[in-house]
N, CA, C and O atoms as a printed pandas DataFrame, in Angstrom:
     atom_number atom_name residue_name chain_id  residue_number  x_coord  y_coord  z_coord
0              1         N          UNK        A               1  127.954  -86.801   50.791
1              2        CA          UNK        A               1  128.292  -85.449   51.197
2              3         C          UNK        A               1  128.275  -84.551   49.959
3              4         O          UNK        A               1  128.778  -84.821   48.868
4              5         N          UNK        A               2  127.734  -83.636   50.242
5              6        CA          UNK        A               2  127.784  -82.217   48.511
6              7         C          UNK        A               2  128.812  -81.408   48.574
7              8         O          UNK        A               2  129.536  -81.036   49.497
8              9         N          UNK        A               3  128.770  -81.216   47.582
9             10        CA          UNK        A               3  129.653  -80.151   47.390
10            11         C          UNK        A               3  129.679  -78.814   47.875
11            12         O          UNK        A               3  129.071  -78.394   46.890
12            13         N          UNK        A               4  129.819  -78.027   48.392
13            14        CA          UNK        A               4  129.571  -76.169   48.519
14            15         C          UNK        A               4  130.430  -75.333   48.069
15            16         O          UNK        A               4  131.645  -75.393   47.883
16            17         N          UNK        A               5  129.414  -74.307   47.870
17            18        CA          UNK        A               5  130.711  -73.322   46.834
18            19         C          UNK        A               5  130.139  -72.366   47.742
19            20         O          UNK        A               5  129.059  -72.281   48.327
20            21         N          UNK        A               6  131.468  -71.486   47.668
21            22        CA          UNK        A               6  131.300  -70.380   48.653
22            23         C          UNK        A               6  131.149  -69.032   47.407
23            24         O          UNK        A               6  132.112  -69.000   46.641
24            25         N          UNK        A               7  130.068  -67.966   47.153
25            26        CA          UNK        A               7  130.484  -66.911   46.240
26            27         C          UNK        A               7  131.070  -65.524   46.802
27            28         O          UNK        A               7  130.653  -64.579   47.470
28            29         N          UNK        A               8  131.762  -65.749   46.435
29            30        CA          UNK        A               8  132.603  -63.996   46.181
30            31         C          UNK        A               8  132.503  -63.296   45.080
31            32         O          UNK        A               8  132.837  -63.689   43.962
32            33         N          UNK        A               9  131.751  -61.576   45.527
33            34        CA          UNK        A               9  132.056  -60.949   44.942
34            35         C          UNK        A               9  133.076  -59.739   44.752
35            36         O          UNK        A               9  133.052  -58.755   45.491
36            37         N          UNK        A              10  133.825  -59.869   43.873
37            38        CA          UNK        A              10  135.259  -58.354   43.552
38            39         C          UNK        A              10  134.787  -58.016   42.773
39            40         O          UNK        A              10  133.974  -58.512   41.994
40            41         N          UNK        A              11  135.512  -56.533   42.920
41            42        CA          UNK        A              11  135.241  -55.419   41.290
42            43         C          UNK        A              11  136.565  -54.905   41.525
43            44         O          UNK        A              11  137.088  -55.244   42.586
44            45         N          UNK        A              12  137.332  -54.016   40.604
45            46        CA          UNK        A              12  138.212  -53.159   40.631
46            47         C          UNK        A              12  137.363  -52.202   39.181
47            48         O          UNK        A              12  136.522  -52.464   38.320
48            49         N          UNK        A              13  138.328  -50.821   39.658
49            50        CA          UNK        A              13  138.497  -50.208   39.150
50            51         C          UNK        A              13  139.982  -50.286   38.013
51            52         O          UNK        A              13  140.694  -51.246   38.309
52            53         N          UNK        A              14  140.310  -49.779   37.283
53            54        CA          UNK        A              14  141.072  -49.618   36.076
54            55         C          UNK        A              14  141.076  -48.810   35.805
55            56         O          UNK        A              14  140.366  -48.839   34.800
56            57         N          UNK        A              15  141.541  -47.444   36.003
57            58        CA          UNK        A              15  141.753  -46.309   35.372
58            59         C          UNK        A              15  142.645  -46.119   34.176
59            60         O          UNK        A              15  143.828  -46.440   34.285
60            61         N          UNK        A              16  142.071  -45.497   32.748
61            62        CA          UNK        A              16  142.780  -44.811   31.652
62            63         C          UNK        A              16  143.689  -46.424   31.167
63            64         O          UNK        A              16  144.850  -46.329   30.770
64            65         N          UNK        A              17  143.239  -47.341   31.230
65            66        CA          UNK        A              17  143.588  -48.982   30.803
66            67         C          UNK        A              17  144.073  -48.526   29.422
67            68         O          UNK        A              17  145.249  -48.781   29.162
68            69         N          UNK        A              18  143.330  -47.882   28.487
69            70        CA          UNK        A              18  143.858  -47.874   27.130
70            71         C          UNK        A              18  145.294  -46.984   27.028
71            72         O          UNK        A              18  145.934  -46.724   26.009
72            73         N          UNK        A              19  145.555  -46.640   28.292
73            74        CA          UNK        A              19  146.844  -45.455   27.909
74            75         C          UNK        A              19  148.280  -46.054   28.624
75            76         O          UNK        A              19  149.377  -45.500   28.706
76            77         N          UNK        A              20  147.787  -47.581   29.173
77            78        CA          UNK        A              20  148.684  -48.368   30.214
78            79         C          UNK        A              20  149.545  -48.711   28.855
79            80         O          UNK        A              20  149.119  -48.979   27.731
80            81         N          UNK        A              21  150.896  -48.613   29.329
81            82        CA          UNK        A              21  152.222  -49.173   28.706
82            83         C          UNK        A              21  152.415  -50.505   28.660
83            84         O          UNK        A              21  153.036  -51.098   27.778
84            85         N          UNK        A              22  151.783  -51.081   29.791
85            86        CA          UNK        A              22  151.999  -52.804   30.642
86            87         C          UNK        A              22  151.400  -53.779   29.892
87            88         O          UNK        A              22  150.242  -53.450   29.633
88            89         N          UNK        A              23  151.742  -54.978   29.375
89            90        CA          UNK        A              23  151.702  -55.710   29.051
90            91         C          UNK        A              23  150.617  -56.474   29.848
91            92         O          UNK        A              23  149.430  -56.642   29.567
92            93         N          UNK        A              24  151.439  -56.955   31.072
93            94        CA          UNK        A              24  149.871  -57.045   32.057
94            95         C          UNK        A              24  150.285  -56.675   33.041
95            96         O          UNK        A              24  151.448  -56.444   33.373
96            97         N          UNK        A              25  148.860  -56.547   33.867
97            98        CA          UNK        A              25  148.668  -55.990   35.218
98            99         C          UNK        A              25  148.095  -56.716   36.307
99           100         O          UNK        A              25  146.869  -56.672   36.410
100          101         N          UNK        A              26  148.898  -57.519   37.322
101          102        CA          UNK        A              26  147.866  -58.062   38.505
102          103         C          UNK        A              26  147.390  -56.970   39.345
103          104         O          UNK        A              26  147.700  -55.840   39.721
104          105         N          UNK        A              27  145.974  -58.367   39.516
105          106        CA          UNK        A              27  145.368  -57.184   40.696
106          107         C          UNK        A              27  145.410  -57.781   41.634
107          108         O          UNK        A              27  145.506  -59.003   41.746
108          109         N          UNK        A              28  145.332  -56.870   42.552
109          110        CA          UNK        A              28  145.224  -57.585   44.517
110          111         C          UNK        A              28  144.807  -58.698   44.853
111          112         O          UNK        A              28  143.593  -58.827   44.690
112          113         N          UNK        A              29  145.571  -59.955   45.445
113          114        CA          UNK        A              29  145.104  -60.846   45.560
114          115         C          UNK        A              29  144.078  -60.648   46.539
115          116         O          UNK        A              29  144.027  -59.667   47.282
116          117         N          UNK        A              30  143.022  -61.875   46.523
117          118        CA          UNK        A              30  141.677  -62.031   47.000
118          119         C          UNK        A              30  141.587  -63.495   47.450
119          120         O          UNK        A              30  142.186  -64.371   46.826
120          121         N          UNK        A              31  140.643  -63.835   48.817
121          122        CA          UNK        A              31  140.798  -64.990   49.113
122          123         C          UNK        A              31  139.057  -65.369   48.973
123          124         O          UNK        A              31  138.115  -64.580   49.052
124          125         N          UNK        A              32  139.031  -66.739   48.760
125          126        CA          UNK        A              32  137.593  -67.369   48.404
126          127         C          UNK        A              32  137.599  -69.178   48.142
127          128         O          UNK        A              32  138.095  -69.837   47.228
128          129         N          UNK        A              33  137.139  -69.427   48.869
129          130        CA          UNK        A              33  136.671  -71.000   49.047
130          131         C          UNK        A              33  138.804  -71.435   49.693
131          132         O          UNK        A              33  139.866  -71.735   49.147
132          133         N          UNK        A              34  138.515  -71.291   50.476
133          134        CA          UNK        A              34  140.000  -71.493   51.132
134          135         C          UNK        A              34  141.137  -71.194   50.626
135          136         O          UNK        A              34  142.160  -71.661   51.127
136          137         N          UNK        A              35  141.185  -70.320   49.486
137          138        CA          UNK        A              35  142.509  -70.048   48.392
138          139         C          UNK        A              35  142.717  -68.929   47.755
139          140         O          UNK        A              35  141.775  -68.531   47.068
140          141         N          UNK        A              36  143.649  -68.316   47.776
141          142        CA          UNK        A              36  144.253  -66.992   47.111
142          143         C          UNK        A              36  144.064  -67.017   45.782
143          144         O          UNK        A              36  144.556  -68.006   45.239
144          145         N          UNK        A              37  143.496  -66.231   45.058
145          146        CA          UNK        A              37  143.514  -65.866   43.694
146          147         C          UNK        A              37  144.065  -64.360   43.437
147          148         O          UNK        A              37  144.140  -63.371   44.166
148          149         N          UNK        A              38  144.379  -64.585   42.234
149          150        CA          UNK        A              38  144.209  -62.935   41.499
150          151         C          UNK        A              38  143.871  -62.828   39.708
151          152         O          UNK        A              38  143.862  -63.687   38.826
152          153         N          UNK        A              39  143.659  -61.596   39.703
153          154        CA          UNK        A              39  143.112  -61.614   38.428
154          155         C          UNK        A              39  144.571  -61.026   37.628
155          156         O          UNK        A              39  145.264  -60.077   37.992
156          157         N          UNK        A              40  144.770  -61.886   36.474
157          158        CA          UNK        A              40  145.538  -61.028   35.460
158          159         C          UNK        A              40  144.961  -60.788   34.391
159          160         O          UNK        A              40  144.349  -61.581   33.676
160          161         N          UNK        A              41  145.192  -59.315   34.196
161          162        CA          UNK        A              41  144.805  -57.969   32.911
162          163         C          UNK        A              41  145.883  -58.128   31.782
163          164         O          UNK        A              41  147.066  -57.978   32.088
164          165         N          UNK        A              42  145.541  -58.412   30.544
165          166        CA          UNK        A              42  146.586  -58.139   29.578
166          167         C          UNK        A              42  145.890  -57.166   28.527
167          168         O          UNK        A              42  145.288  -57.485   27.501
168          169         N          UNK        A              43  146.126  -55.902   29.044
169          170        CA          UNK        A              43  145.335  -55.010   27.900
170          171         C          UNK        A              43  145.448  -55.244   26.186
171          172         O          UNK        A              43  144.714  -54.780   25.314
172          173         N          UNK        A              44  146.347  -55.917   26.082
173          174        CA          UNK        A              44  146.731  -56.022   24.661
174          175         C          UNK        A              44  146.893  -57.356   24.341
175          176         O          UNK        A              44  147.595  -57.540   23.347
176          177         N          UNK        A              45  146.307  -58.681   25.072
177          178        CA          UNK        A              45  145.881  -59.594   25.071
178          179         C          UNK        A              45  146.723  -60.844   25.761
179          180         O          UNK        A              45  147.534  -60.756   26.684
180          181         N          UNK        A              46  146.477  -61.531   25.349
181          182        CA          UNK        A              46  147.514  -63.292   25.544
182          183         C          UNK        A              46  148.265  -63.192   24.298
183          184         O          UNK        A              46  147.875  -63.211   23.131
184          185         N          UNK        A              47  149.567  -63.068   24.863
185          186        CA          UNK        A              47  150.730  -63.302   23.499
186          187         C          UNK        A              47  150.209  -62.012   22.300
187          188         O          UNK        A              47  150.286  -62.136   21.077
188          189         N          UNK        A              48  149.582  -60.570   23.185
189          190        CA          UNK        A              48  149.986  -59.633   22.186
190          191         C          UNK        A              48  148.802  -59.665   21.003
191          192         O          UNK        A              48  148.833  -58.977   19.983
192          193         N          UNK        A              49  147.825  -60.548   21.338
193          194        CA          UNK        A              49  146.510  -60.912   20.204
194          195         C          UNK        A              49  145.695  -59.616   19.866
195          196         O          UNK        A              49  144.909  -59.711   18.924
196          197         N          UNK        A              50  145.778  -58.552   20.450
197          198        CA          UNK        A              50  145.132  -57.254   20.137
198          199         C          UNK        A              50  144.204  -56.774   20.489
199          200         O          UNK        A              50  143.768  -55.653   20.227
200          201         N          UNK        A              51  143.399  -58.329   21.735
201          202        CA          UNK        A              51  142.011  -58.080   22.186
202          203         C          UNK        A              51  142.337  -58.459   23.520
203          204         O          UNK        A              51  143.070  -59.433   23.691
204          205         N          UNK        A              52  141.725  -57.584   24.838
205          206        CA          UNK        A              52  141.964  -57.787   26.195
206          207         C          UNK        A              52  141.646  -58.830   26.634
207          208         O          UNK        A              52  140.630  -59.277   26.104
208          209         N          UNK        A              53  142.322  -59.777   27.821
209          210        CA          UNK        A              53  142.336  -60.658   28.000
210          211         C          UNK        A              53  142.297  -60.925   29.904
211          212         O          UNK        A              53  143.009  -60.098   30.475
212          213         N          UNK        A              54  141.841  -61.569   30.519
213          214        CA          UNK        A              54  141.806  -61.694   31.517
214          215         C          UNK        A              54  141.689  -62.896   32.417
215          216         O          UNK        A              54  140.810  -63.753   32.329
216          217         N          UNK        A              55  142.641  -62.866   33.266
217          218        CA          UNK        A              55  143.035  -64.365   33.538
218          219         C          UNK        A              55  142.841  -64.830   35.017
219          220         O          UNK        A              55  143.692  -64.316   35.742
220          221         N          UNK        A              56  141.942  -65.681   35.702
221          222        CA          UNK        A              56  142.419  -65.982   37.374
222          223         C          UNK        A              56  143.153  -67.220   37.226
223          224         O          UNK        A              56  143.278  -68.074   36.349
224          225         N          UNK        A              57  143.669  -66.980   38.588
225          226        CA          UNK        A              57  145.192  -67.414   38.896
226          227         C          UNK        A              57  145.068  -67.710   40.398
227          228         O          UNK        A              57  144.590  -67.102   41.356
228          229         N          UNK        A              58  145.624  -68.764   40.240
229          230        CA          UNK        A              58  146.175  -69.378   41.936
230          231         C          UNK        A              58  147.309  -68.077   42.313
231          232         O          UNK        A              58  148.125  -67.661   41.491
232          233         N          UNK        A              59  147.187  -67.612   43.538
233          234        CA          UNK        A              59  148.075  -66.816   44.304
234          235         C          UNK        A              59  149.414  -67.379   44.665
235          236         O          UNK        A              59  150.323  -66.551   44.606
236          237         N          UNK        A              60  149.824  -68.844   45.099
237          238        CA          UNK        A              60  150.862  -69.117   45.357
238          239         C          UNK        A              60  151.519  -69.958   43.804
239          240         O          UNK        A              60  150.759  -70.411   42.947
240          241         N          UNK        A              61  152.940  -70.020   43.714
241          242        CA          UNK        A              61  153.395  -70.663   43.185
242          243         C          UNK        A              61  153.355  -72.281   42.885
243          244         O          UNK        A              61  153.406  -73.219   43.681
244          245         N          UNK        A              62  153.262  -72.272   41.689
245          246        CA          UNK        A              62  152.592  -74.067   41.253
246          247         C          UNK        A              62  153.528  -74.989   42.360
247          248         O          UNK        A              62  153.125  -75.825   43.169
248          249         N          UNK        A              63  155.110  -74.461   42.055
249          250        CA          UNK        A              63  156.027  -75.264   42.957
250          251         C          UNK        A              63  155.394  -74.943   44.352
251          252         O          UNK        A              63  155.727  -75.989   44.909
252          253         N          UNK        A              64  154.610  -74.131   45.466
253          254        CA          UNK        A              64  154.389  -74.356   46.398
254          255         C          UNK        A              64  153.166  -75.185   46.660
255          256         O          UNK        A              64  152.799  -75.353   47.823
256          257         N          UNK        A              65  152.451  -75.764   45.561
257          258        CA          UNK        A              65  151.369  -76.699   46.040
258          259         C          UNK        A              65  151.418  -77.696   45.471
259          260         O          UNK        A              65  151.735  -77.832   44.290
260          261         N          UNK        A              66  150.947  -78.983   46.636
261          262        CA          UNK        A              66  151.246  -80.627   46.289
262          263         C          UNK        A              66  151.015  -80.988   45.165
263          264         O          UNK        A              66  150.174  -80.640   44.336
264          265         N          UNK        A              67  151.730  -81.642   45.166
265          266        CA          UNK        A              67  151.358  -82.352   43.497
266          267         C          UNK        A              67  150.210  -82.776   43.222
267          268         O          UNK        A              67  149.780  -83.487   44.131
268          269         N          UNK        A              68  149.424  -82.644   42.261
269          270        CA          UNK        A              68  148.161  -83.200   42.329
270          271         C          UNK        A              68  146.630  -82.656   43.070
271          272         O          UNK        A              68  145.545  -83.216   43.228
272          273         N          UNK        A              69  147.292  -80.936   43.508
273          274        CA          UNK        A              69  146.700  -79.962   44.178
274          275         C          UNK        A              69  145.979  -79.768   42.708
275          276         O          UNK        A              69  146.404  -79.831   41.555
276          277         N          UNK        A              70  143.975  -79.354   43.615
277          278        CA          UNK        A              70  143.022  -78.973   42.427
278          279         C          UNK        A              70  142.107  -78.382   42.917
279          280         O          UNK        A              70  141.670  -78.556   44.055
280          281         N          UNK        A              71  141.756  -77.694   42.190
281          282        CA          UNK        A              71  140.544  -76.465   42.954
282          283         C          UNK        A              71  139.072  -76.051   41.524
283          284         O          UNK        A              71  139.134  -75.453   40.450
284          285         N          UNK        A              72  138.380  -76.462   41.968
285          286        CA          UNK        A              72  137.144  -75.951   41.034
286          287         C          UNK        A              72  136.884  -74.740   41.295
287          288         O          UNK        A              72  136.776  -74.409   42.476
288          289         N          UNK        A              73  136.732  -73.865   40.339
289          290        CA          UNK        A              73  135.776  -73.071   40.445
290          291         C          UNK        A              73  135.417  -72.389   39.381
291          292         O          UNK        A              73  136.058  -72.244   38.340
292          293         N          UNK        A              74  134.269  -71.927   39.687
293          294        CA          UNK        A              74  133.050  -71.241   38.730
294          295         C          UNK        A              74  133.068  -69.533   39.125
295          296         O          UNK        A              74  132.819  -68.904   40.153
296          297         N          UNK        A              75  133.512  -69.147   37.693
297          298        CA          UNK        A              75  133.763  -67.572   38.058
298          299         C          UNK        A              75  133.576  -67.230   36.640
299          300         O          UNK        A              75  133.613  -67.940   35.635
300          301         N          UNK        A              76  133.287  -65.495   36.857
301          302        CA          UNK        A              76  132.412  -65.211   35.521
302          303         C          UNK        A              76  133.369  -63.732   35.684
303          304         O          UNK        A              76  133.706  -63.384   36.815
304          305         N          UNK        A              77  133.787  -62.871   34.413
305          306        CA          UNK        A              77  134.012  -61.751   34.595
306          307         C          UNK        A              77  133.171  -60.639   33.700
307          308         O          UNK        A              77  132.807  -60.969   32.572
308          309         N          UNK        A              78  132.868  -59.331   34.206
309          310        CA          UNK        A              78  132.289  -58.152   33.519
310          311         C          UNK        A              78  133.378  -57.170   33.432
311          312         O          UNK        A              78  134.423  -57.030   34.066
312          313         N          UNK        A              79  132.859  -56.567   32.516
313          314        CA          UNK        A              79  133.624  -55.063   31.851
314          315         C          UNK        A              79  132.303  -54.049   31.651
315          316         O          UNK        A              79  131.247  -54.033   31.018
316          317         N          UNK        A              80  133.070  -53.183   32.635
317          318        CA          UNK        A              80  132.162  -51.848   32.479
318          319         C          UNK        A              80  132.760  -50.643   32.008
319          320         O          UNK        A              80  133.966  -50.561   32.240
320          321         N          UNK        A              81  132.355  -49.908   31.546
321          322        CA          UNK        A              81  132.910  -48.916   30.694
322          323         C          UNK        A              81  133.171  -47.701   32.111
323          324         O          UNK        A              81  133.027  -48.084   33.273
324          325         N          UNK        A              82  133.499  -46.478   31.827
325          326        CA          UNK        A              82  133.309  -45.353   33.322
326          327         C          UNK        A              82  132.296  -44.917   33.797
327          328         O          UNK        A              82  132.108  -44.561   34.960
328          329         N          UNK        A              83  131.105  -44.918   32.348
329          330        CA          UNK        A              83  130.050  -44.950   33.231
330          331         C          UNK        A              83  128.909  -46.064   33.833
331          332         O          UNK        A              83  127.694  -45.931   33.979
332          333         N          UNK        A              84  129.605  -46.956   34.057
333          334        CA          UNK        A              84  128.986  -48.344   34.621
334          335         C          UNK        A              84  128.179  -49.227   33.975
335          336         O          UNK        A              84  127.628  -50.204   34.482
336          337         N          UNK        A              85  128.113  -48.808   32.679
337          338        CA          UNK        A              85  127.222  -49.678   31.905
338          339         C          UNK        A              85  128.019  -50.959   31.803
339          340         O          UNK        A              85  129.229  -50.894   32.022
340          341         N          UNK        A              86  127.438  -52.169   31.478
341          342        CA          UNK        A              86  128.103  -53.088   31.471
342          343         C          UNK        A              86  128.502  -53.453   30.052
343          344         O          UNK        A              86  127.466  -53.329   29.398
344          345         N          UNK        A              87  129.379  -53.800   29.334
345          346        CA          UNK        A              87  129.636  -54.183   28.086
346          347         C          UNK        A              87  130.048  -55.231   27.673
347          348         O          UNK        A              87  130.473  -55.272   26.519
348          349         N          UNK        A              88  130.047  -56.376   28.476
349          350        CA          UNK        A              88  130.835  -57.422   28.196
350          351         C          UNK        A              88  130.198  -58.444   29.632
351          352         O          UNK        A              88  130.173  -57.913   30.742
352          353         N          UNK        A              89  129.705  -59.935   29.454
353          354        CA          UNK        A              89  129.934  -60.825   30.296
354          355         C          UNK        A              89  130.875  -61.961   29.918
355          356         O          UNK        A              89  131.260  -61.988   28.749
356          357         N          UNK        A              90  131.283  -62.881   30.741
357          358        CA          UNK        A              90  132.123  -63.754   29.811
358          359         C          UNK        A              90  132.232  -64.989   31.495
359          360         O          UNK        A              90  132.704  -64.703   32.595
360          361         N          UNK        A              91  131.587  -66.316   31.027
361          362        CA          UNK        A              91  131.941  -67.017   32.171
362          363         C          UNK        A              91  133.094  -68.206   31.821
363          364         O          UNK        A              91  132.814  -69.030   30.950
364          365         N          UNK        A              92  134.136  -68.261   32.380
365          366        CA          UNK        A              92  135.175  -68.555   32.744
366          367         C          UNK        A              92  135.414  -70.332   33.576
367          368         O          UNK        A              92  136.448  -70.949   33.831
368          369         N          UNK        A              93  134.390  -70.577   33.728
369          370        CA          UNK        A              93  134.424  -71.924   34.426
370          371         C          UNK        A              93  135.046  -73.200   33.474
371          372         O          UNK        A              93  135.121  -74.337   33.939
């Protein structure tokens, strides 16, 4: 039996990110290959490193899934500036 991957695509918007106070910012969770994710934004990095950082994340709490609960996936993120150019790829798998 094979494997299948289901693809999803998200975008958000981010408005005025460089003028955010927040440490980080989730975004709306999203569902894909049977499971809640979300993305976390740390404009000012992981532990404050000075360079933006961006993180997916299981939606429910570690304590709410079985022990030994595991999920693959292959996900890539972009950064676009306001006027849509792209400036950044980065794959994440």
């Amino acid at each position: 039996m094979g494997t299948e991957f289901e693809e999803t695509l998200m975008s958000w918007e981010i408005g005025n990110l460089s003028k955010r106070n927040k440490h980080e910012i989730s975004l709306d969770p999203f569902s894909s290959g049977g499971c809640e994710w979300f993305v976390r934004v740390c404009p000012e990095g992981y532990c404050s490193d000075g360079h933006l950082s961006l993180g997916l994340h299981v939606a429910k709490s570690r304590k709410s899934l079985r022990l030994g609960w595991k999920r693959r996936a292959i996900y890539s993120f972009g950064l676009m500036n306001q006027s849509g150019k792209k400036l950044f790829e980065s794959s994440g798998n």
